[in-house]
C-alpha positions as CSV (number, residue, x, y, z in Angstrom):
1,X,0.0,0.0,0.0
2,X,3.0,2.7,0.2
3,X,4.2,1.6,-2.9
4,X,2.5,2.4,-6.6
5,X,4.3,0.1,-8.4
6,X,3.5,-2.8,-6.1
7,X,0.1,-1.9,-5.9
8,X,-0.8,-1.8,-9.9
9,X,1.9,-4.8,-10.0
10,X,-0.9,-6.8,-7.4
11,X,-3.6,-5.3,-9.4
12,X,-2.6,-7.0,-13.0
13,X,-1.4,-10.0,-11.2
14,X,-5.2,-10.4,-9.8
15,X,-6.4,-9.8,-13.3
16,X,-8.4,-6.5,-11.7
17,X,-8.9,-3.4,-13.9
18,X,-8.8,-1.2,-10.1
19,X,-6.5,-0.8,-7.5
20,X,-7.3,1.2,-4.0
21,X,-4.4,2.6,-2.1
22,X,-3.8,3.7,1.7
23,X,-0.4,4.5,2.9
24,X,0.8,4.4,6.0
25,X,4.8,5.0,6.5
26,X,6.5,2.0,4.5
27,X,3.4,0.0,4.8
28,X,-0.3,0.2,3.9
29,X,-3.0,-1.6,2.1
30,X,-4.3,-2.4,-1.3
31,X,-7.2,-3.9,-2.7
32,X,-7.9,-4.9,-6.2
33,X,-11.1,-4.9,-7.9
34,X,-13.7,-4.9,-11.2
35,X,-15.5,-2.3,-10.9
36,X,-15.8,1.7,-8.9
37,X,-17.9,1.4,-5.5
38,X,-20.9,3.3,-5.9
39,X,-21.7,6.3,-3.9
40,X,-19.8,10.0,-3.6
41,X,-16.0,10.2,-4.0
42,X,-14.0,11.8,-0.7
43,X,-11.5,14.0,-1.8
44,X,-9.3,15.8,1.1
45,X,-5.6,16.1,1.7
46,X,-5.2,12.1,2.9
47,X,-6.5,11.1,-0.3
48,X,-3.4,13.0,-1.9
49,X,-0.4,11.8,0.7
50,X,2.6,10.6,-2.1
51,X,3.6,7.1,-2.8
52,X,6.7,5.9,-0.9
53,X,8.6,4.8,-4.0
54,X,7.0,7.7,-6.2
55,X,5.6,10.5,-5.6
56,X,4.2,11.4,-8.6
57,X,1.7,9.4,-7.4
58,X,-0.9,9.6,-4.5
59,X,-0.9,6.4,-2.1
60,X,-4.0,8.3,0.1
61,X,-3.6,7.1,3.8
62,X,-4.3,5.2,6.8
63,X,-4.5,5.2,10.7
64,X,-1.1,7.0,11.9
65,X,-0.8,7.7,8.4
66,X,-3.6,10.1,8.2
67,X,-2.4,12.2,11.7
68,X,-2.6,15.8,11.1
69,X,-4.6,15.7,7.5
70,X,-7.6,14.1,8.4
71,X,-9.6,12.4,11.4
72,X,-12.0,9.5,11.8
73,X,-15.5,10.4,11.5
74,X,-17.8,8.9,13.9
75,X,-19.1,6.8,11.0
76,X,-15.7,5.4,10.3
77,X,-14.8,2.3,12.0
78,X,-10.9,3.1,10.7
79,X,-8.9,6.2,9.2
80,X,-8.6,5.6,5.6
81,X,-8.3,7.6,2.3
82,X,-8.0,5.5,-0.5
83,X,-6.2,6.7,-3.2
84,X,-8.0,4.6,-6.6
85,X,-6.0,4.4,-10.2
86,X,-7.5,2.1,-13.3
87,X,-4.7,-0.1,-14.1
88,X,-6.6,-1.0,-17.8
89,X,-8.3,-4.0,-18.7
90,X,-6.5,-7.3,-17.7
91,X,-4.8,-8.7,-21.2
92,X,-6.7,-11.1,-22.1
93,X,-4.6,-14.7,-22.9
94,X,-3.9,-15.9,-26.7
95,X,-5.2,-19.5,-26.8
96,X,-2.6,-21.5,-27.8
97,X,-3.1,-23.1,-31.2
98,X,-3.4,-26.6,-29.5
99,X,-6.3,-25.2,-27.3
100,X,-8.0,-24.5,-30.0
């Protein structure tokens, strides 16, 4: 989760066209999916926090993570600001000719 490359690496390798992102120091969590969640978008400063490995990119955040920028609402079981890139469209595989 700290780390872009790892996360859109773990997103192909699930064949998921999503990845979610949520930084926290060298660590964090990602999750790969299909399709967007439905419902409105949060957008404040922990969504933006940089990757550890890149910071062109935004790796959101999470728990200690998110001190300082943003705090759990009372709705929120945990602090997290997921930070969601579209990987593409898993390839899809060739069938070999002997498949066929």
């Amino acid at each position: 989760g700290a780390s872009a490359l790892a996360a859109f690496n773990h997103a192909r390798s699930q064949k998921k066209r999503y990845v979610a992102v949520a930084r926290v120091g060298d660590d964090g969590h990602a999750f790969a999916f299909d399709s967007l969640p439905s419902g409105a978008a949060v957008n404040d400063g922990g969504c933006a926090r940089p990757c550890a490995d890149d910071d062109a990119f935004a790796c959101g955040c999470a728990d200690a993570g998110c001190d300082g920028v943003v705090k759990r609402s009372a709705d929120e079981e945990y602090v997290r600001r997921w930070a969601v890139y579209d990987v593409g469209a898993p390839k899809k595989r060739r069938k070999k000719r002997s498949e066929l």
